[in-house]
C-alpha positions as CSV (number, residue, x, y, z in Angstrom):
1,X,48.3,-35.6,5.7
2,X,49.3,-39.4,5.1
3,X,52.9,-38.5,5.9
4,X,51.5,-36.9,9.7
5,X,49.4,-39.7,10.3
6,X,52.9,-41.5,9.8
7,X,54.4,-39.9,11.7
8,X,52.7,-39.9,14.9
9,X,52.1,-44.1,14.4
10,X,56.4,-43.8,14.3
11,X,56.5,-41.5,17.4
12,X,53.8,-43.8,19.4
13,X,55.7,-46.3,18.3
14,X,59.4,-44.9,19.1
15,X,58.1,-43.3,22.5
16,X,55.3,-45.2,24.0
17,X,53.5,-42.9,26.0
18,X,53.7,-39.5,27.2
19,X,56.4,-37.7,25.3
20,X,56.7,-33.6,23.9
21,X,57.0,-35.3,20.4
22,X,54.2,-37.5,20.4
23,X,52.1,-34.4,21.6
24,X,53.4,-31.9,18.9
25,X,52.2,-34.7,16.7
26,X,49.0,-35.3,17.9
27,X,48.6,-31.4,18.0
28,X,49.7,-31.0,14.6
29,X,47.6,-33.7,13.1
30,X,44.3,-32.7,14.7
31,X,45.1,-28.9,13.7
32,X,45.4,-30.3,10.1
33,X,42.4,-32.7,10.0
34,X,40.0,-29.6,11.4
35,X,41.4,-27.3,8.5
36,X,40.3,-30.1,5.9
37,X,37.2,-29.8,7.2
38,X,37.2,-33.0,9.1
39,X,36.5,-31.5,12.4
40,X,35.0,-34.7,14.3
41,X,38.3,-36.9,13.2
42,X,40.2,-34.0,14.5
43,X,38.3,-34.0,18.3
44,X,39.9,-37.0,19.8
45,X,43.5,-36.5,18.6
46,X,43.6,-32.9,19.8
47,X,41.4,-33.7,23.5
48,X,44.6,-36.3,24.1
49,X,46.9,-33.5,22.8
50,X,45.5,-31.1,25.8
51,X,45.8,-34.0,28.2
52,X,48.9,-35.2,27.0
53,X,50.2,-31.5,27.5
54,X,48.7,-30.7,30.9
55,X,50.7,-33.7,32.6
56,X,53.9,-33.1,30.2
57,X,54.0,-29.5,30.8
58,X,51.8,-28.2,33.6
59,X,49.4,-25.1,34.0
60,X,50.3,-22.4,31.8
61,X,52.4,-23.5,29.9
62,X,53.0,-22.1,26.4
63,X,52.6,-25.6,25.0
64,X,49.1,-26.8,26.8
65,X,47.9,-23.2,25.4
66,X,48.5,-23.9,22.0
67,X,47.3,-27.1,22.3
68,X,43.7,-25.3,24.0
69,X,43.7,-23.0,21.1
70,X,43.5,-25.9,19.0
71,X,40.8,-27.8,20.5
72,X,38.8,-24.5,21.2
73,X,39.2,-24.0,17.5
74,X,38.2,-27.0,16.4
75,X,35.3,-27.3,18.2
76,X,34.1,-23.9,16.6
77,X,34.5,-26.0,13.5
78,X,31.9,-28.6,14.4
79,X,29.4,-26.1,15.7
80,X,29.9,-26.9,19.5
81,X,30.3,-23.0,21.0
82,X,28.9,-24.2,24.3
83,X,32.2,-26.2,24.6
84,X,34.6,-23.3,22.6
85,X,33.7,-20.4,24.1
86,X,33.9,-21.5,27.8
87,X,37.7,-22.8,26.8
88,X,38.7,-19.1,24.8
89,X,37.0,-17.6,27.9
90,X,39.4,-19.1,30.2
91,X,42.4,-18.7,27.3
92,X,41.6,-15.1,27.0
93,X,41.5,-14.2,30.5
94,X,45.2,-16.7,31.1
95,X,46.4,-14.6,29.0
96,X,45.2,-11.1,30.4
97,X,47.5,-11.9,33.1
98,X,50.4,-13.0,31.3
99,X,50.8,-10.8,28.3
100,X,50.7,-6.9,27.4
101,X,48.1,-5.2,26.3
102,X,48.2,-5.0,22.4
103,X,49.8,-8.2,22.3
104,X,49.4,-10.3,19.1
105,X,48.5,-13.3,21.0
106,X,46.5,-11.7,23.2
107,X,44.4,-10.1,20.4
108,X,44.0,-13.2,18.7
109,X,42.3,-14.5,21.7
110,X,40.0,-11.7,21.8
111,X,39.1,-12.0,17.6
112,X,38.8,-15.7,18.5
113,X,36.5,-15.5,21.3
114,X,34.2,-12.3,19.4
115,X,33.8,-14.3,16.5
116,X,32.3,-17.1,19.0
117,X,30.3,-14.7,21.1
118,X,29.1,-13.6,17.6
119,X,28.4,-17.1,16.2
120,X,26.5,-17.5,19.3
121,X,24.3,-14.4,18.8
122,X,25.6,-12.9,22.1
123,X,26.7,-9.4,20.3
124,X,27.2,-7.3,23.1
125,X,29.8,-9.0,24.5
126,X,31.4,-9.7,20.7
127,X,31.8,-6.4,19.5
128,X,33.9,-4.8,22.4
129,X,36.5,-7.9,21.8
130,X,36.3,-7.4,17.7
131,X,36.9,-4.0,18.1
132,X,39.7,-4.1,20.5
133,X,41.6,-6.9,18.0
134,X,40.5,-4.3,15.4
135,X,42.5,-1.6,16.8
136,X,45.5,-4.1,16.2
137,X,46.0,-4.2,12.7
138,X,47.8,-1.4,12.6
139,X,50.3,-3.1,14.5
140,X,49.8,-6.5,13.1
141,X,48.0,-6.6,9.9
142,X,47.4,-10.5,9.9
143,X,44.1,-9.4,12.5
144,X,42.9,-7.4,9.6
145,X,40.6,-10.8,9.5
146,X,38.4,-9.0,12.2
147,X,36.6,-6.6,10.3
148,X,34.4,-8.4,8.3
149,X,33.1,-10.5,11.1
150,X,32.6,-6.8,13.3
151,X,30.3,-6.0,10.2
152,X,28.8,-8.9,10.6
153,X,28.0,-8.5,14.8
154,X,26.9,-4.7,13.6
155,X,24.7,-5.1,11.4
156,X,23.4,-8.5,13.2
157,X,23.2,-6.6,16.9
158,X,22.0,-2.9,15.6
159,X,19.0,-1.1,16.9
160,X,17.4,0.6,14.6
161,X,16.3,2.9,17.7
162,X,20.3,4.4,17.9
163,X,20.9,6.2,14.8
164,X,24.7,5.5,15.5
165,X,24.2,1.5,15.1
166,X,23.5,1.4,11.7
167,X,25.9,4.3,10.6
168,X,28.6,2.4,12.2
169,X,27.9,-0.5,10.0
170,X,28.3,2.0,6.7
171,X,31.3,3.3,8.2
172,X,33.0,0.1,8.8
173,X,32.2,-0.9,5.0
174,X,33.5,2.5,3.5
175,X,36.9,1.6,5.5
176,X,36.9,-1.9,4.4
177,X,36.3,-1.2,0.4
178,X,39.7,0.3,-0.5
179,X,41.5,-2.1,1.4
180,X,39.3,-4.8,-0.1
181,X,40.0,-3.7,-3.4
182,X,43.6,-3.1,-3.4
183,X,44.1,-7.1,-1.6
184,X,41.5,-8.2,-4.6
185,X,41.9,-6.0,-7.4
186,X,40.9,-8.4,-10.4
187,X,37.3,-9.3,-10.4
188,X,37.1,-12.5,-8.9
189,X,35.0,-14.9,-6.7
190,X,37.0,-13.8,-3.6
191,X,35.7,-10.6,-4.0
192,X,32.2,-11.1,-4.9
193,X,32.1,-12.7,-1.6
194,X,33.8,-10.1,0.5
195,X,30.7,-8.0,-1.7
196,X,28.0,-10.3,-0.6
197,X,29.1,-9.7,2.8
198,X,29.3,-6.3,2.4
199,X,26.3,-5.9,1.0
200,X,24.4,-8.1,3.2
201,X,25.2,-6.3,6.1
202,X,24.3,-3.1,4.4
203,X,20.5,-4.1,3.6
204,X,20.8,-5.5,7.4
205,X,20.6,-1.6,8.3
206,X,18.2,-0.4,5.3
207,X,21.4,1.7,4.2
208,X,20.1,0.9,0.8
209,X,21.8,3.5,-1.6
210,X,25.2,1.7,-0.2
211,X,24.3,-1.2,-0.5
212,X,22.5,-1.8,-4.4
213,X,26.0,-1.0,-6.0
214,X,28.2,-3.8,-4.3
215,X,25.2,-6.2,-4.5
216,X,25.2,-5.1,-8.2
217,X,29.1,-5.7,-8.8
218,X,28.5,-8.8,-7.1
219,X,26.2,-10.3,-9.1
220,X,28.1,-9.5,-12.5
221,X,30.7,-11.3,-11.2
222,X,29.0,-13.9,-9.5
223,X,26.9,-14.4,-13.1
224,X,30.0,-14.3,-15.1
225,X,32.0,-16.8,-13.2
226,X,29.0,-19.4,-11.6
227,X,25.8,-18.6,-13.3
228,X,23.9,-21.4,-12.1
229,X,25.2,-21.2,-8.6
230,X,22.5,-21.2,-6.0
231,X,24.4,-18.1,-4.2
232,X,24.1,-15.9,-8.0
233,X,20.7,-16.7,-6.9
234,X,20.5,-15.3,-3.7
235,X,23.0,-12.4,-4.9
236,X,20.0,-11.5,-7.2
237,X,17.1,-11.6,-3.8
238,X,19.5,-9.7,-1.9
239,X,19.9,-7.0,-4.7
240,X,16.0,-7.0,-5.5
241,X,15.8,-6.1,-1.5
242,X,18.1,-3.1,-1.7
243,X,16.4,-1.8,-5.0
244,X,13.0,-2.5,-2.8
245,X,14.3,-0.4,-0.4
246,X,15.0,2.5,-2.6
247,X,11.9,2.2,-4.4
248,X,12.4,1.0,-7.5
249,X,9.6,-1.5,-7.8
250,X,9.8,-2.9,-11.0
251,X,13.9,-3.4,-11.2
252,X,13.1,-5.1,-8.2
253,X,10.2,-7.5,-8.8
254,X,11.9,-10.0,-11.6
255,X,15.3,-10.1,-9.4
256,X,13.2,-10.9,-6.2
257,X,11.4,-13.9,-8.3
258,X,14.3,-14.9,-10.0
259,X,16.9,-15.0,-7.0
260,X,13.8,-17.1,-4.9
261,X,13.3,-19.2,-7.9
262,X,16.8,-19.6,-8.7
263,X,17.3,-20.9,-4.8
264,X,14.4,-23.1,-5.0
265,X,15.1,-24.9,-7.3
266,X,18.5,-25.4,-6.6
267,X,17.6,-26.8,-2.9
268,X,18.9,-29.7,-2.5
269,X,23.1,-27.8,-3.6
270,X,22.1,-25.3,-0.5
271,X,24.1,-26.4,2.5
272,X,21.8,-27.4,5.8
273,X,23.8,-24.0,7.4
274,X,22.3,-22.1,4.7
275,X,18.9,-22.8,4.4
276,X,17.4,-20.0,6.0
277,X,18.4,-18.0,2.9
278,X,15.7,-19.9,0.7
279,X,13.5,-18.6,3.9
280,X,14.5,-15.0,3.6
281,X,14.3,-14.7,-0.3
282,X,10.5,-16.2,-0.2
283,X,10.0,-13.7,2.7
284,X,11.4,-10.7,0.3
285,X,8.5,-11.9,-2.3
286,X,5.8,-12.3,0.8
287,X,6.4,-8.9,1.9
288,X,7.2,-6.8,-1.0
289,X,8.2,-3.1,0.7
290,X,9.3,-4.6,4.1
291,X,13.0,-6.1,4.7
292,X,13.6,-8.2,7.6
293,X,16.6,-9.3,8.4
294,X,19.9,-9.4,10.6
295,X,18.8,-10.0,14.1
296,X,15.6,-8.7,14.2
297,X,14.1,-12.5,15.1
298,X,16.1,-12.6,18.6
299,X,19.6,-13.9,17.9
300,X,19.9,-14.7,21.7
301,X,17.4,-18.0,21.2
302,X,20.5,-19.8,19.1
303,X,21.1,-22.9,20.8
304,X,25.1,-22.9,21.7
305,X,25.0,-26.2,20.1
306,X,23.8,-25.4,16.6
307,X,26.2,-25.9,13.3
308,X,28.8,-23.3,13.1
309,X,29.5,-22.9,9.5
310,X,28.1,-21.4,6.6
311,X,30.0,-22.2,3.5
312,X,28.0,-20.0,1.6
313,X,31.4,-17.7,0.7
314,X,34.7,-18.4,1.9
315,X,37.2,-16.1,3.7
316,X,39.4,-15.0,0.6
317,X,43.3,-15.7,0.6
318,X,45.3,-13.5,3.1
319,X,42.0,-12.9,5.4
320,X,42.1,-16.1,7.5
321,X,41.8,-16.1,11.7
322,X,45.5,-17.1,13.3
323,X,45.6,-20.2,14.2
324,X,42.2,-20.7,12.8
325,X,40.4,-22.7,9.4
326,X,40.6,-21.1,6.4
327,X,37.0,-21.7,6.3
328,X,34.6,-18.6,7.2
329,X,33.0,-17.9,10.8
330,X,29.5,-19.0,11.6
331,X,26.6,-17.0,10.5
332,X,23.9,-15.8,12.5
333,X,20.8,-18.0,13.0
334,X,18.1,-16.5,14.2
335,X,14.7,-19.0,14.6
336,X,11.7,-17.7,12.7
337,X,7.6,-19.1,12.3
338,X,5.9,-18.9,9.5
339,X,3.5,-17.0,11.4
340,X,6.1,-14.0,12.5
341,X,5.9,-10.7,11.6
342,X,8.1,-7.8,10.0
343,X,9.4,-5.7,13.0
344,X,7.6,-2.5,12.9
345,X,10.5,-0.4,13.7
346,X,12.5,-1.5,10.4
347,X,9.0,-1.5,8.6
348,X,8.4,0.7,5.4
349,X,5.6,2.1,3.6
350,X,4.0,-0.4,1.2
351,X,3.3,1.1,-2.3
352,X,-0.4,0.1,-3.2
353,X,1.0,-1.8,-6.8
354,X,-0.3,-5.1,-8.2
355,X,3.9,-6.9,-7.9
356,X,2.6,-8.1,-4.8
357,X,-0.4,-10.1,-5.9
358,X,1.1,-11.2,-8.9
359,X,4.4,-12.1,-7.0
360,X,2.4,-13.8,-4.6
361,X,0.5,-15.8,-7.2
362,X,3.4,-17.1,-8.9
363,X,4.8,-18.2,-5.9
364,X,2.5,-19.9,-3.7
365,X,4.3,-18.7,-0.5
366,X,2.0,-20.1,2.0
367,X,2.4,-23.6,0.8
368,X,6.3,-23.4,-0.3
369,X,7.2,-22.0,2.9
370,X,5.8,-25.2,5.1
371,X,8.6,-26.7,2.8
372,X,11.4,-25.8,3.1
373,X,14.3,-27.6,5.1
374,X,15.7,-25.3,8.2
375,X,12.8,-23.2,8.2
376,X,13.2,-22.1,12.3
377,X,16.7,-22.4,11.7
378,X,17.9,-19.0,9.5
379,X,21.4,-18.1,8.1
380,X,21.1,-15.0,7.3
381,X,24.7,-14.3,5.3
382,X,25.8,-13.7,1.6
């Protein structure tokens, strides 16, 4: 990175103003800095890249594209969708006119622009672009990165109401697993996030008997590798939900306390992004029976503006975005009161046991809840 920042001082110097080196530089630089997660040093070089290549090159050029994708990308980074998605919007349709149908570039625009319509709780208009990439990889495998964020606007956008919704989302994971599996085949962190994922998106849609094994895998690796990890933790709410789900009320109990526990007092290591999952594992021990969760809250009242990324679990090697961080997509943040309740349509049966009461002893929800940082802010990932 020193040796770039060299190198465009030497081109500045060499050049003086507007040259196609000094751009490339400038372009290359900003792309780096965003990928090291330093996103906001990254904005300036890569708005004077843009303007550098608009006079330099003209209108739709190749070069000023590249340079868009860039800044479009990096301010995904930082959380700003309300200025990303209006700039792949006009890349995306640029290149409609320019380029084939099935065109890797082209595709990439359309992953690009889903995962923002995603971040941005605006599902609809996200999964028709992720599954159009989608039906690329068989082409071009490097847009195999689509999937899990299409499991992610799925499960996040299904109506429980359209029997089809929530199958899709099983589907989608039964396809994914092999693949998953042959990429990852060692037991490793990589893959115990690809489970979380997995599995999150699974209790999203109460599919509950797919769900409890890769939450279960998960955890043994996640308790092997990082025991003390505040996302072991929320493996361990997540996998007291599914076992909720099926019934089994007293696996379910110690894992539900633990995982909220576990999270709680780890705090202060969640990331601001991730907050909401503190939220969500005291809600599991509030509302033993009932599972809330995915986009049940109204995704649509996101702010553009919010932060964009989670780093709960990262993408895993060979799974990136093109031209894109290796850091994973934004999560779904839906805002929640303390006072809201379990939608009635994902609602189940409570069984008349005394975990509740003693769950709710323990735990003091009323009070902790008031508590914790990001409250009407939820992630609700991994």
């Amino acid at each position: 990175m020193a040796l770039g920042a060299e190198a465009l001082k030497m081109r500045r110097r060499l050049f003086g103003g507007d040259h196609h080196d000094v751009q490339e530089s400038l372009r290359a630089q900003g792309g780096l800095l965003g990928r090291l997660g330093r996103a906001a040093e990254a904005e300036p070089l890569l708005v004077e890249a843009v303007a550098m290549a608009r006079r330099l090159f003209g209108e739709g050029h190749p070069m000023l594209r590249n340079a868009r994708d860039e800044l479009a990308t990096n301010y995904w980074r930082e959380g700003k969708l309300d200025l990303s998605i209006p700039e792949f919007e006009s890349l995306l349709a640029e290149r409609r006119k320019l380029l084939e149908p099935g065109d890797v570039e082209l595709l990439g625009t359309m992953a690009n622009l889903g995962i923002n319509y995603k971040d941005a709780g605006r599902f609809a208009e996200a999964i028709p672009l992720l599954e159009e990439a989608r039906r690329g990889v068989g082409r071009t495998p490097a847009l195999g990165f689509v999937k899990l964020p299409l499991l992610e606007a799925y499960a996040s956008g299904a109506d429980p109401a359209k029997p089809g919704e929530p199958m899709r989302v099983v589907l989608l994971v039964k396809e994914m697993l092999p693949e998953v599996r042959a990429e990852l085949s060692v037991p490793s962190l990589d893959l115990a996030s690809v489970l979380a994922q997995m599995g999150t998106a699974l209790v999203g849609v109460r599919a509950w008997d797919e769900a409890q094994p890769l939450l279960a895998e998960c955890l043994e690796i996640r308790q092997a590798e990082q025991p003390e990890d505040w996302r072991t933790f929320n493996t361990r709410s997540l996998l007291g939900a599914a076992l909720l789900g099926k019934g089994r009320h007293a696996e379910a109990e110690p894992l539900l306390l633990a995982g909220y526990e576990g999270m709680k007092s780890r705090a202060e290591k969640v990331p601001e992004a991730a907050k909401g999952k503190l939220v969500l594992a005291a809600d599991r021990l509030g509302l033993p029976g009932r599972h809330r969760h995915g986009s049940r809250h109204g995704c649509a009242a996101r702010t553009a503006s919010s932060p964009a990324t989670c780093r709960d679990d990262s993408w895993p090697p060979g799974r990136t975005p093109l031209r894109r961080t290796d850091q994973r997509p934004a999560l779904c943040r839906c805002p929640v009161d303390a006072s809201d309740q379990p939608d009635a349509r994902w609602a189940q049966s409570e069984p008349g046991t005394g975990a509740q009461e003693r769950v709710r002893r323990v735990s003091s929800l009323p009070a902790i809840l008031g508590q914790i940082p990001g409250r009407n802010r939820t992630t609700h990932r991994c």
